[in-house]
C-alpha positions in Angstrom: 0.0 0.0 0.0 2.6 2.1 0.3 3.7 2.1 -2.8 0.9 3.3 -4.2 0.6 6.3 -1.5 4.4 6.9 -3.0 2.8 6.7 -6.2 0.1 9.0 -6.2 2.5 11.7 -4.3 4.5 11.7 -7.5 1.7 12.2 -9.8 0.6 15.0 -7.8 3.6 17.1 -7.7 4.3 16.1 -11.2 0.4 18.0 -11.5 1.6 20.9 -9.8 5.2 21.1 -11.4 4.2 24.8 -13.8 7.3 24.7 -15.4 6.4 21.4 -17.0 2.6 21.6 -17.3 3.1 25.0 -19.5 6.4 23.4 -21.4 4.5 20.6 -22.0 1.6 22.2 -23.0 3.5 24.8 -25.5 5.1 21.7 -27.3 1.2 20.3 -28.0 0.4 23.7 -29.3 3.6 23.5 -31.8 2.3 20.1 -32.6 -1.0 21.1 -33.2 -0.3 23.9 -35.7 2.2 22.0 -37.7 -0.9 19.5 -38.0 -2.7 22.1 -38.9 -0.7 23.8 -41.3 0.0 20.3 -43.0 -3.4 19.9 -43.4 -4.4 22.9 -45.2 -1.5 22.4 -47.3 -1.3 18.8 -48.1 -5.4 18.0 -47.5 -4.9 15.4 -46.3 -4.0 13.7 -42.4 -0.4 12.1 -41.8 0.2 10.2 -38.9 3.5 11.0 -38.6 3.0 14.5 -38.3 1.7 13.9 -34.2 5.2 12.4 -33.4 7.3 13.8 -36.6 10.3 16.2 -36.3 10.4 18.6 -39.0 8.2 21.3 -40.5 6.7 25.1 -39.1 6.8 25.7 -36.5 9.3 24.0 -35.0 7.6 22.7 -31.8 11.1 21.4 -30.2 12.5 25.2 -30.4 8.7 26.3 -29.1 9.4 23.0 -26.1 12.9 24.7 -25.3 12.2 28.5 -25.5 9.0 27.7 -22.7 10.9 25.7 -20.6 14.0 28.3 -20.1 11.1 31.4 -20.2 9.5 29.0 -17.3 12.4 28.6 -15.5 13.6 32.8 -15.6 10.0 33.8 -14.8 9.6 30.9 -12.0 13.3 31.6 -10.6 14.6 35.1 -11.8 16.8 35.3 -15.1 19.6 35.4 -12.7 19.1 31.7 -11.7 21.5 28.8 -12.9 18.0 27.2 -13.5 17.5 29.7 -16.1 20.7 29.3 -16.9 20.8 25.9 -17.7 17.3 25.4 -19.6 18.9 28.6 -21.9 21.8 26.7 -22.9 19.5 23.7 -23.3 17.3 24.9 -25.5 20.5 26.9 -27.9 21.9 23.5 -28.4 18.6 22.2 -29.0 17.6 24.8 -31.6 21.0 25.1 -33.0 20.9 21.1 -33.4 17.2 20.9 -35.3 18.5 24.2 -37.9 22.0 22.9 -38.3 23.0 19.1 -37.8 19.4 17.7 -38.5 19.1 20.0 -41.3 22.0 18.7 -42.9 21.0 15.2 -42.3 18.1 15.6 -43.9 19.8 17.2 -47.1 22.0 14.6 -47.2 19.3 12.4 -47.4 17.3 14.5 -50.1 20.7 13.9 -52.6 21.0 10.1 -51.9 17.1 9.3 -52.0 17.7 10.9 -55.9 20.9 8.8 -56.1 18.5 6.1 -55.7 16.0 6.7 -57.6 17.9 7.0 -60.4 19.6 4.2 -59.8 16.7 2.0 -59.1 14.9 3.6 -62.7 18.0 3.4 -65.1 19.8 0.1 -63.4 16.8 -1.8 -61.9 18.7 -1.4 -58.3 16.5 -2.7 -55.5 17.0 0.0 -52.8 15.0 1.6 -49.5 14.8 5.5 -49.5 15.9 7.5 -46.5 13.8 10.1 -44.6 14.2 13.6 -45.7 12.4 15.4 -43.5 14.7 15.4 -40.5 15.5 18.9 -39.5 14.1 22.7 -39.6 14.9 25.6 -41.2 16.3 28.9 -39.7 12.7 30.4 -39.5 11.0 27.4 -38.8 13.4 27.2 -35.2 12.7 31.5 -35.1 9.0 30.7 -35.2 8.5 28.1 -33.0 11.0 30.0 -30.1 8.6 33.1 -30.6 5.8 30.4 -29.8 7.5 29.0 -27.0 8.6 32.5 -25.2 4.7 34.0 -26.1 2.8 31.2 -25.0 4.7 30.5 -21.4 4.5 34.5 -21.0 0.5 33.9 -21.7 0.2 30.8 -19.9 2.5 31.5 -16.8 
């Protein structure tokens, strides 16, 4: 039984944790709008865009940018918490503009390596994902989300 007492403590501070209620809550909105935006573009509903990385606005940047406006407005922008989520979230952001970006270009050039490959030399081959990373105003965006939704939310 006590377990179960141990249990239900946790779920309750986790309940009252603001920092991750709004962070959390900012990344669904992110979600939600890429959704969104997919769907008035493509007319049509992808699974993969409720777990997907990829494609505006970038809801990991908008994740980030709430969690270290969170942490400054819950412990000062003087606090190492503040601190720490802010360096967080730049290697975050800088990772989904630059490295998973790239990643996803490369894949763009061999997924057309294969193609061509497969139609001209009957090559049996899988294609890669392309859509890996953001671009530059995708991250922007979705850090403009993050910071203006916590400030709305906190």
């Amino acid at each position: 039984m006590n377990n179960i007492s141990e249990l239900k403590e946790i779920f309750l501070q986790l309940a009252h944790n603001r920092i991750l209620i709004v962070t959390l809550l900012v990344w669904v909105v992110g979600q939600f709008i890429k959704i969104v935006t997919n769907l008035i573009r493509g007319k049509r509903f992808n699974f993969k865009w409720l777990i997907g990385t990829g494609g505006m606005p970038s809801s990991h940047a908008a994740g980030v940018a709430a969690l270290a406006t969170a942490c400054g407005i819950e412990f000062g922008f003087h606090s190492g918490f503040f601190a720490l989520a802010a360096i967080f979230a730049m290697v975050t952001m800088f990772d989904a503009q630059g490295v998973r970006r790239s990643t996803g270009e490369q894949a763009e050039i061999l997924n057309r390596v294969v193609d061509d490959m497969y139609f001209h030399q009957k090559v049996d081959m899988i294609r890669i994902r392309e859509f890996v990373g953001h671009t530059p105003f995708q991250v922007l965006v979705g850090s403009l989300l993050g910071i203006g939704l916590t400030v709305l939310f906190y």
